[in-house]
Biopython code that builds the backbone (N, CA, C, O; Angstrom):
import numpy as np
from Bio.PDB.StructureBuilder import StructureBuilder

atoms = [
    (1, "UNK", "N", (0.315, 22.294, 12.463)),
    (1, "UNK", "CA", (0.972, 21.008, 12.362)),
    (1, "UNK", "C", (-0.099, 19.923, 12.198)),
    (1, "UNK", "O", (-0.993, 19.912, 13.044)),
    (2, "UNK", "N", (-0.125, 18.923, 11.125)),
    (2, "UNK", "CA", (-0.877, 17.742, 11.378)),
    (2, "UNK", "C", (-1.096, 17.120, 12.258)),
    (2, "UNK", "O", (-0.080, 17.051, 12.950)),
    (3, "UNK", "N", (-1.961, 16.538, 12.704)),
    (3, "UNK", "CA", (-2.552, 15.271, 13.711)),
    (3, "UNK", "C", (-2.069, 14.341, 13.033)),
    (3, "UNK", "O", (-1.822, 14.493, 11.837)),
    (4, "UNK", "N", (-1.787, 12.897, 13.858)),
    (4, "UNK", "CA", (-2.017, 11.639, 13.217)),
    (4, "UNK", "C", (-2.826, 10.948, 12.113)),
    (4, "UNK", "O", (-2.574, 10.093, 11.263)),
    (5, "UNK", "N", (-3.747, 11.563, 12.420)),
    (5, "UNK", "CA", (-5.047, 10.987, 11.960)),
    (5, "UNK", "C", (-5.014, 11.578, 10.262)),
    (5, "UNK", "O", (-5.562, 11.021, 9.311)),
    (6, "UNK", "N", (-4.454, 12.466, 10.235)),
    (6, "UNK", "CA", (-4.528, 13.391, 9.088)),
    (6, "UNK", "C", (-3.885, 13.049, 8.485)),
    (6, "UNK", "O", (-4.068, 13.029, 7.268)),
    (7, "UNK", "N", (-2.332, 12.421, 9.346)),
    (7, "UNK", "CA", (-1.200, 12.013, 8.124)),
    (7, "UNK", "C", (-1.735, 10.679, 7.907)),
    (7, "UNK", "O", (-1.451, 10.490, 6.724)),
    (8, "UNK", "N", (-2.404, 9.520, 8.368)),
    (8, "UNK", "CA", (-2.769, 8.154, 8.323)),
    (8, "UNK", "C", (-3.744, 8.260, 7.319)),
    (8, "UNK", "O", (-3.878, 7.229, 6.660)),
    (9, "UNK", "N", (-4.521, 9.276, 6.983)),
    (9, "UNK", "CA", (-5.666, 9.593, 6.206)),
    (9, "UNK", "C", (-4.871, 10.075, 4.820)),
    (9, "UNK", "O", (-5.564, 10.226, 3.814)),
    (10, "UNK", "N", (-3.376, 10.331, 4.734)),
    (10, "UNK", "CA", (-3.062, 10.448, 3.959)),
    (10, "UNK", "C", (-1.985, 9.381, 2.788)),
    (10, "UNK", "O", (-1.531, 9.289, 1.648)),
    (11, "UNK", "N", (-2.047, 8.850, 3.925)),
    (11, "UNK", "CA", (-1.135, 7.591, 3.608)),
    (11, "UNK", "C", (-1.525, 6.102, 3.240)),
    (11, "UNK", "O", (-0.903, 5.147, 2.774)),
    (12, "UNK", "N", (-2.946, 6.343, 3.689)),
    (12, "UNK", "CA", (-3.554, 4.908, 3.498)),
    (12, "UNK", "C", (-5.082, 5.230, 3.047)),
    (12, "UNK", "O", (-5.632, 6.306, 3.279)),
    (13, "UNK", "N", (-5.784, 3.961, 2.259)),
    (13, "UNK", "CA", (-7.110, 3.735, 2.050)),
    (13, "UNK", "C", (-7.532, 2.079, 3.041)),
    (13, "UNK", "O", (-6.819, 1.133, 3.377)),
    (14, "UNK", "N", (-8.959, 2.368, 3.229)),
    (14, "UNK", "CA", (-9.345, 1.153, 4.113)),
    (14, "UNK", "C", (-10.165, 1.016, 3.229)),
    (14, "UNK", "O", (-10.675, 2.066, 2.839)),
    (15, "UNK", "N", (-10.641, -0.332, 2.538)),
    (15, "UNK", "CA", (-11.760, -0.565, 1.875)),
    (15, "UNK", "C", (-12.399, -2.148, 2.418)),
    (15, "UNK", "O", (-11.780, -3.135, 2.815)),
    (16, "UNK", "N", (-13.836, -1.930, 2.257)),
    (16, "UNK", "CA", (-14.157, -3.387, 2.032)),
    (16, "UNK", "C", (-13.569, -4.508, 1.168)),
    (16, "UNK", "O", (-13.333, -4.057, 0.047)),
    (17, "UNK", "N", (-13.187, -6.034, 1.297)),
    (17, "UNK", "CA", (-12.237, -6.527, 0.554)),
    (17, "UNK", "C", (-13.134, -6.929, -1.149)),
    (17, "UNK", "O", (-12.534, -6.964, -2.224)),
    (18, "UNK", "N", (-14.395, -7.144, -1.005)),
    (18, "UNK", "CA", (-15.175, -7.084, -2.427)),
    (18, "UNK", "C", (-15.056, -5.913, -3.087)),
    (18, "UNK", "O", (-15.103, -5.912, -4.317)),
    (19, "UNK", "N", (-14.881, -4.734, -2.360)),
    (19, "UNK", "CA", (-14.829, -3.834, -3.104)),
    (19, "UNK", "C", (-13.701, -3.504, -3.968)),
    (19, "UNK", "O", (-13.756, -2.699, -4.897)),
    (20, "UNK", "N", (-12.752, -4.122, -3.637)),
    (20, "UNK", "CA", (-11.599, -4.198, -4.857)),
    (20, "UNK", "C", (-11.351, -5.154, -5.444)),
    (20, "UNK", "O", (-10.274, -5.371, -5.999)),
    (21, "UNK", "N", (-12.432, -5.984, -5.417)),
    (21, "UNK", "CA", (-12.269, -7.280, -6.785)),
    (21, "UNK", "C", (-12.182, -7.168, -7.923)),
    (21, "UNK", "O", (-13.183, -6.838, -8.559)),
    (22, "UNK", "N", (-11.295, -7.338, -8.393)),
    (22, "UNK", "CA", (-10.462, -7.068, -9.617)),
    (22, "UNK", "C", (-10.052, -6.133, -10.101)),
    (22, "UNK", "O", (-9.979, -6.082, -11.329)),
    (23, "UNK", "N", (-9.707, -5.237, -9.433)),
    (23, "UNK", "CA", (-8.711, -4.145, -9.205)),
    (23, "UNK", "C", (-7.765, -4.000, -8.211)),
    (23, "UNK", "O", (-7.508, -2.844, -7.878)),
    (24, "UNK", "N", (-7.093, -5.054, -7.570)),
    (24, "UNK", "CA", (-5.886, -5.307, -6.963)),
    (24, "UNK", "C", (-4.256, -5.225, -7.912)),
    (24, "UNK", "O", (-3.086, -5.030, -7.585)),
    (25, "UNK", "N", (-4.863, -5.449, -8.999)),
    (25, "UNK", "CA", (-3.408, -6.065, -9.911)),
    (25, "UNK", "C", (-3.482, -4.244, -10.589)),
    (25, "UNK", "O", (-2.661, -3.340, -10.739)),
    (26, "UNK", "N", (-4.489, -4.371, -10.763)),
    (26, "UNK", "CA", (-4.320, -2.477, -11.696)),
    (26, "UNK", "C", (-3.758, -1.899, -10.649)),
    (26, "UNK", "O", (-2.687, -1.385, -10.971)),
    (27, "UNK", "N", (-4.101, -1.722, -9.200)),
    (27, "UNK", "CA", (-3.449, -0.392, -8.658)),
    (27, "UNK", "C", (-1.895, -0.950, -8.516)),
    (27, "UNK", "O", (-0.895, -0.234, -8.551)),
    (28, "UNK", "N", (-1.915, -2.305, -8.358)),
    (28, "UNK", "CA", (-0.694, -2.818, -7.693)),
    (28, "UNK", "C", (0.660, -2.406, -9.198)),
    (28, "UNK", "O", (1.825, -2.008, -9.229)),
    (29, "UNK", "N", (-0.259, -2.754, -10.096)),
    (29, "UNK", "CA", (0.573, -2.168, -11.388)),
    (29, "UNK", "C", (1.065, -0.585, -11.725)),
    (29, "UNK", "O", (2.145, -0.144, -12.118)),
    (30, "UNK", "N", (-0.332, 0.124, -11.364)),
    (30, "UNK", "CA", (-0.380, 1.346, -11.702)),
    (30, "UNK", "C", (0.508, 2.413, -10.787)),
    (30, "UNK", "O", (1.057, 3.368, -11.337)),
    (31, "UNK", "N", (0.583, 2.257, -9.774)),
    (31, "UNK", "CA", (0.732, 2.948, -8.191)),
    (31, "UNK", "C", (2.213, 2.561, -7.700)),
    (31, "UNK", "O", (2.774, 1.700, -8.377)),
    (32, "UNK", "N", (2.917, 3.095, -6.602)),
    (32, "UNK", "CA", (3.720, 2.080, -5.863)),
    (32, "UNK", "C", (2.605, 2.566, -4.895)),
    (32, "UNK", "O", (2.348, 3.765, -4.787)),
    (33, "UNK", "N", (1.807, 1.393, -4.042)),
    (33, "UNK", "CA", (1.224, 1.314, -3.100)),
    (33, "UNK", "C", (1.780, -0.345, -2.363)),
    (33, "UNK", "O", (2.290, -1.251, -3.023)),
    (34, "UNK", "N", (1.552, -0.372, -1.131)),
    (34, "UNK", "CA", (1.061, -1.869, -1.148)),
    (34, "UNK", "C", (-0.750, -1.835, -0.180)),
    (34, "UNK", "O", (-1.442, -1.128, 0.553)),
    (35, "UNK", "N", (-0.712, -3.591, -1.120)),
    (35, "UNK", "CA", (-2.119, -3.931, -0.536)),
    (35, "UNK", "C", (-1.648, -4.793, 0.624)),
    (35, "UNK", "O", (-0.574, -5.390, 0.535)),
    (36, "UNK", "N", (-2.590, -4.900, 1.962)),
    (36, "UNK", "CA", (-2.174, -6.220, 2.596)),
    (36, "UNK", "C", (-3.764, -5.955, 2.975)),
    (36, "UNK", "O", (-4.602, -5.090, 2.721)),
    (37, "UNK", "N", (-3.719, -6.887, 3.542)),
    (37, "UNK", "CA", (-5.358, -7.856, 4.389)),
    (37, "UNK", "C", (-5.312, -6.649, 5.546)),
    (37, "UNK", "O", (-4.458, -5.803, 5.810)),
    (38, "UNK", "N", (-6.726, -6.985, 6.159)),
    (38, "UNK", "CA", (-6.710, -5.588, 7.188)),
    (38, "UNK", "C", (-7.702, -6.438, 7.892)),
    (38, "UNK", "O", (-8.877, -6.171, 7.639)),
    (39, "UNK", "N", (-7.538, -7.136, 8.490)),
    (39, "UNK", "CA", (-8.551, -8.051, 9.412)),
    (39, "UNK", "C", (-9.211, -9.464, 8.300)),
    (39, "UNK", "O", (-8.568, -9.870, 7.332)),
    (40, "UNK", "N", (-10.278, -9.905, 8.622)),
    (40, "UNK", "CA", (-11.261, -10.957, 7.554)),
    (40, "UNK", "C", (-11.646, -10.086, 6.376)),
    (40, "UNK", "O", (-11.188, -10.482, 5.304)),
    (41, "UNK", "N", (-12.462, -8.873, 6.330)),
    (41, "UNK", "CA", (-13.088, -8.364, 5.549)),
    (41, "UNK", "C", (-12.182, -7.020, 4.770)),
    (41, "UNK", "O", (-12.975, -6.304, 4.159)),
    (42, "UNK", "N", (-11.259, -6.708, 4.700)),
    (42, "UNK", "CA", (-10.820, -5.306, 4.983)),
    (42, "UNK", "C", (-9.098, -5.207, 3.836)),
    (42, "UNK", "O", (-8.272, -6.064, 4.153)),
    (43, "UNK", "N", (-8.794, -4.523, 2.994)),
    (43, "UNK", "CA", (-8.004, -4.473, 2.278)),
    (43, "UNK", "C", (-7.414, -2.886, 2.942)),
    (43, "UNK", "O", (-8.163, -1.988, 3.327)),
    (44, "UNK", "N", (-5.654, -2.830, 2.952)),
    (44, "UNK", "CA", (-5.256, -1.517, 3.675)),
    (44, "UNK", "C", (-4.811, -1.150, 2.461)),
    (44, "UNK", "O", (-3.947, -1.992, 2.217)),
    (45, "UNK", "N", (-4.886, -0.203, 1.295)),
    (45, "UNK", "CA", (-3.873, 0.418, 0.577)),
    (45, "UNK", "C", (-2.759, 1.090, 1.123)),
    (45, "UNK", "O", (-3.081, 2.115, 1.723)),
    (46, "UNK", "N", (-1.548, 0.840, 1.107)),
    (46, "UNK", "CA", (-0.404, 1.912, 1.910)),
    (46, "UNK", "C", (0.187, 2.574, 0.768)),
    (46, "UNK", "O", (0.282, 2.031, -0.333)),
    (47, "UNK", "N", (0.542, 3.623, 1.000)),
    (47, "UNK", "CA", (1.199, 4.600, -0.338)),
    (47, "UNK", "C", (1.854, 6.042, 0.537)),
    (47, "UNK", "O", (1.727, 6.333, 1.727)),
    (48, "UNK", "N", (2.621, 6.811, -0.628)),
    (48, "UNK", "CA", (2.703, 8.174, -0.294)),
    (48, "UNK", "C", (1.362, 9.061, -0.452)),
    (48, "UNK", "O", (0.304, 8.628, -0.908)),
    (49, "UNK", "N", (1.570, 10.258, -0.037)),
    (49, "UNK", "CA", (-0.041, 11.298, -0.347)),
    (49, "UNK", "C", (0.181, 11.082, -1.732)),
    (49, "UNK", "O", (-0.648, 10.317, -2.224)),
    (50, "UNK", "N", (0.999, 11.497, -2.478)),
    (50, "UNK", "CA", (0.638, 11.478, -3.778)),
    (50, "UNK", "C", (0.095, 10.227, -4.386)),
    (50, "UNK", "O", (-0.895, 10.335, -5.109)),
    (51, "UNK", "N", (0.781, 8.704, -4.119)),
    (51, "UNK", "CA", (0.125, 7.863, -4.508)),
    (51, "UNK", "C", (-1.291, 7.906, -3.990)),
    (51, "UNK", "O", (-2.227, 7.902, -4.791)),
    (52, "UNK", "N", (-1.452, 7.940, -2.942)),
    (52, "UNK", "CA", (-2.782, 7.299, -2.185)),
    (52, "UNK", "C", (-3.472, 8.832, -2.714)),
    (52, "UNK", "O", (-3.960, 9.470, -1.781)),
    (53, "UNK", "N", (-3.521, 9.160, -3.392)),
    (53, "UNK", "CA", (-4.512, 10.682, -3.886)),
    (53, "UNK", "C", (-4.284, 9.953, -5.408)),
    (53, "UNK", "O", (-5.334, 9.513, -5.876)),
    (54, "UNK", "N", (-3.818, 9.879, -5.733)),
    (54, "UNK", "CA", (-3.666, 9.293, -7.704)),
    (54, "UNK", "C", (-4.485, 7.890, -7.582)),
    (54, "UNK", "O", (-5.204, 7.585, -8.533)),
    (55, "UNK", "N", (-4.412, 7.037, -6.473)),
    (55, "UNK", "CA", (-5.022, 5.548, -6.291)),
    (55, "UNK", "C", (-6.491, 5.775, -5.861)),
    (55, "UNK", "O", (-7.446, 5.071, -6.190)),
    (56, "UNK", "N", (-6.518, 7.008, -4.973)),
    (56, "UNK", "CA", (-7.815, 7.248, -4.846)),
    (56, "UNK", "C", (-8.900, 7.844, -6.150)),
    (56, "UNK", "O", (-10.033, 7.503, -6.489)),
    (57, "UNK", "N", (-8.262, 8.535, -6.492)),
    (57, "UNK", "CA", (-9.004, 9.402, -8.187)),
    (57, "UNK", "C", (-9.167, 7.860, -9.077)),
    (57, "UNK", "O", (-10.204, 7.371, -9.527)),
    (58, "UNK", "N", (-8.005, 7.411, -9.129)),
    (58, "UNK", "CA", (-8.540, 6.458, -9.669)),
    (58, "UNK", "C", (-9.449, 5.123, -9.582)),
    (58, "UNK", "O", (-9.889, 4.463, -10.523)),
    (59, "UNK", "N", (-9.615, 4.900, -8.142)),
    (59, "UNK", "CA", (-10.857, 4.238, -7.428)),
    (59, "UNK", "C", (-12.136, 4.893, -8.003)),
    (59, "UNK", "O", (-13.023, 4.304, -8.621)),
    (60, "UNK", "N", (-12.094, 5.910, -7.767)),
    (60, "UNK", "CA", (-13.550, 6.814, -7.784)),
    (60, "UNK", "C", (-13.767, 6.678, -9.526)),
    (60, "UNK", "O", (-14.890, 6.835, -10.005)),
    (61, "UNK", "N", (-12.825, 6.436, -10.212)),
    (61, "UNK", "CA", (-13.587, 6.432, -11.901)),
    (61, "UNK", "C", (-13.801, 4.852, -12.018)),
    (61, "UNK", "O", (-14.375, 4.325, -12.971)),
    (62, "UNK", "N", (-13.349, 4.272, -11.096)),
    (62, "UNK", "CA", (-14.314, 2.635, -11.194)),
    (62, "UNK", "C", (-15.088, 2.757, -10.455)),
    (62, "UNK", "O", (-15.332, 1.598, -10.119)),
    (63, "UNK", "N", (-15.708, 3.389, -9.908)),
    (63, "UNK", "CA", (-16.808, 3.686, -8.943)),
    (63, "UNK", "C", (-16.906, 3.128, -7.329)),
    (63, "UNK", "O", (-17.813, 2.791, -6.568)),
    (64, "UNK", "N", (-15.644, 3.220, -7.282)),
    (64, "UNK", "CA", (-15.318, 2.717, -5.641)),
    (64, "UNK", "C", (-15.303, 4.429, -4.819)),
    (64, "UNK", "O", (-14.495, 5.356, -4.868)),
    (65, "UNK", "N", (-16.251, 4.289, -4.301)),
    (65, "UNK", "CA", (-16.722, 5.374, -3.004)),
    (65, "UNK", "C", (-15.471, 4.987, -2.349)),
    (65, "UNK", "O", (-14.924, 3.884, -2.324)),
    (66, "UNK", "N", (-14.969, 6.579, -1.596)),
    (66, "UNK", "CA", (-13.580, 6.313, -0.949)),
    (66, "UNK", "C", (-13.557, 7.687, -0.460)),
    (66, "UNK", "O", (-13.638, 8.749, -1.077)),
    (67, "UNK", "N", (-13.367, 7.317, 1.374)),
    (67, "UNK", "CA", (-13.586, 8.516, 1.858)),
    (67, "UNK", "C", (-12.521, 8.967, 2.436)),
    (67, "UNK", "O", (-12.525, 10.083, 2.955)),
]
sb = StructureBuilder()
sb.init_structure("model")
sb.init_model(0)
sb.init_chain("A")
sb.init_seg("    ")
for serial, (resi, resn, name, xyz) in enumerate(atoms, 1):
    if name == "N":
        sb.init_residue(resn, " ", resi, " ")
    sb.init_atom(name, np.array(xyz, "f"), 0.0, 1.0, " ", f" {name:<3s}", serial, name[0])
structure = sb.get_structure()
């Protein structure tokens, strides 16, 4: 059975908020995810696994490291 942590790891990305400068409107277009603020510095992607795995592949070919 999953942990928490596993399904939260599947459901969401945490990024630095520069690090998605100007790629807010592409995923927000591309994906059903949502973005919201995640403290001062911090952008939350929320999605299904499948989105947040398709939003992630596609982070990584703009070269956003995403763990």
């Amino acid at each position: 059975m999953p942990t928490a942590s596993q399904l939260r790891d599947s459901t969401q990305i945490v990024l630095p908020r520069e690090t998605l400068e100007g790629l807010e409107s592409q995923l927000d277009d591309e994906f059903t995810v949502t973005i919201v603020p995640d403290g001062d510095d911090r952008w939350r992607i929320i999605g299904s696994p499948v989105e947040i795995k398709e939003a992630s592949e596609f982070l990584t070919r703009h070269g956003v490291t995403v763990r």
